[in-house]
Structure formats: structure tokens, C-alpha cells
C-alpha positions in Angstrom: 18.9 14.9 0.1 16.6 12.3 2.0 12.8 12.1 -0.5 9.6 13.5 1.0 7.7 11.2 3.1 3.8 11.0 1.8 1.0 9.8 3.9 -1.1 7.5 1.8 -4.8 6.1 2.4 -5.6 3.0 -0.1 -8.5 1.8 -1.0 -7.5 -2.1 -1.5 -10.0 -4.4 -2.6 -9.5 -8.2 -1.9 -7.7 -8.9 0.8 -9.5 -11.6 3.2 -5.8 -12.4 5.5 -3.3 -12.4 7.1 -1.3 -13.6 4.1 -3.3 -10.7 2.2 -1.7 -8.4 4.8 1.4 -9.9 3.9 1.5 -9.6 0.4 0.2 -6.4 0.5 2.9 -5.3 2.8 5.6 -7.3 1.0 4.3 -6.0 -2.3 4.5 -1.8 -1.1 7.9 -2.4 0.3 9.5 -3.7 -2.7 8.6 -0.4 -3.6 9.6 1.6 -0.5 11.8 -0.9 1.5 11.4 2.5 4.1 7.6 2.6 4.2 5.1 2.5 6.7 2.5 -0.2 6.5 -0.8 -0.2 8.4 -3.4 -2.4 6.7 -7.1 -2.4 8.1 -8.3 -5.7 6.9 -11.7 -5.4 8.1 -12.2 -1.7 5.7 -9.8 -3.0 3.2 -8.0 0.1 3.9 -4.0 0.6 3.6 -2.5 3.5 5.4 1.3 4.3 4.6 4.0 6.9 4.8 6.2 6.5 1.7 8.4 8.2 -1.0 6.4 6.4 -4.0 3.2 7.8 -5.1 -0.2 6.6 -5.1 0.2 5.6 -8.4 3.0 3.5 -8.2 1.9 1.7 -5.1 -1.6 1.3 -6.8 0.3 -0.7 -9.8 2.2 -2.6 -7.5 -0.7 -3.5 -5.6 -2.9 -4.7 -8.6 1.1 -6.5 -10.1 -0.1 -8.6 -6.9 -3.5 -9.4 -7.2 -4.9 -6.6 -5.5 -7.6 -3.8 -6.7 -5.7 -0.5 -5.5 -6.9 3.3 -5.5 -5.6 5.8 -3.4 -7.7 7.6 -0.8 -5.8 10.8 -0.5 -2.4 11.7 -1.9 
């Protein structure tokens, strides 16, 4: 049986890049190697559909420098 698919809004503090986006993005599918990454740089916003909670992407998030909180979910 295939996991539940959540839809996640982040609230990422930090990210200045397009190697921020990248690590971000590398860092949430080491978690989920299925998700679905949006990042808004400009809001510092991460939007994602993914089997890990909130919490667990928040902790990866901050593991990679990052000041995570979810949004919704």
C-alpha cells in the first residue's frame, strides 16, 4: 500500500539562492526521494507534497542550516 501524499507549506527562514533552493530541495528529498518541491525564494516559502510530516522535514531542514516551521499540515 502506496503512503498518503501531504501537501505541505513551510515557512523557511534563510535562504538567499539558488544554491539555498538546492539545498533545500536536496535536503527534503533525502527524506522523500518522491516529493514535490516548489520553493518561493522571494517569501521564503516551501510548498511540497510528501509522505514525511512537517516535522520531519522541519528537522531536516534546520540538519541543513535552515530555520523550518510548517505552514499547514
Amino acid at each position: 500500500m502506496e503512503e498518503t501524499r501531504k501537501d505541505l507549506l513551510m515557512q523557511v527562514e534563510g535562504m538567499t539562492c539558488q544554491g539555498c533552493v538546492n539545498a533545500v530541495t536536496k535536503a527534503i528529498r533525502r527524506l522523500d526521494p518522491g516529493a514535490e518541491v516548489q520553493v518561493d525564494l522571494e517569501h521564503g516559502r516551501v510548498h511540497l507534497l510528501t509522505t514525511a510530516q512537517s516535522v520531519e522535514v522541519a528537522k531536516a531542514l534546520d540538519a541543513a542550516g535552515y530555520e523550518a516551521r510548517a505552514m499547514t499540515g
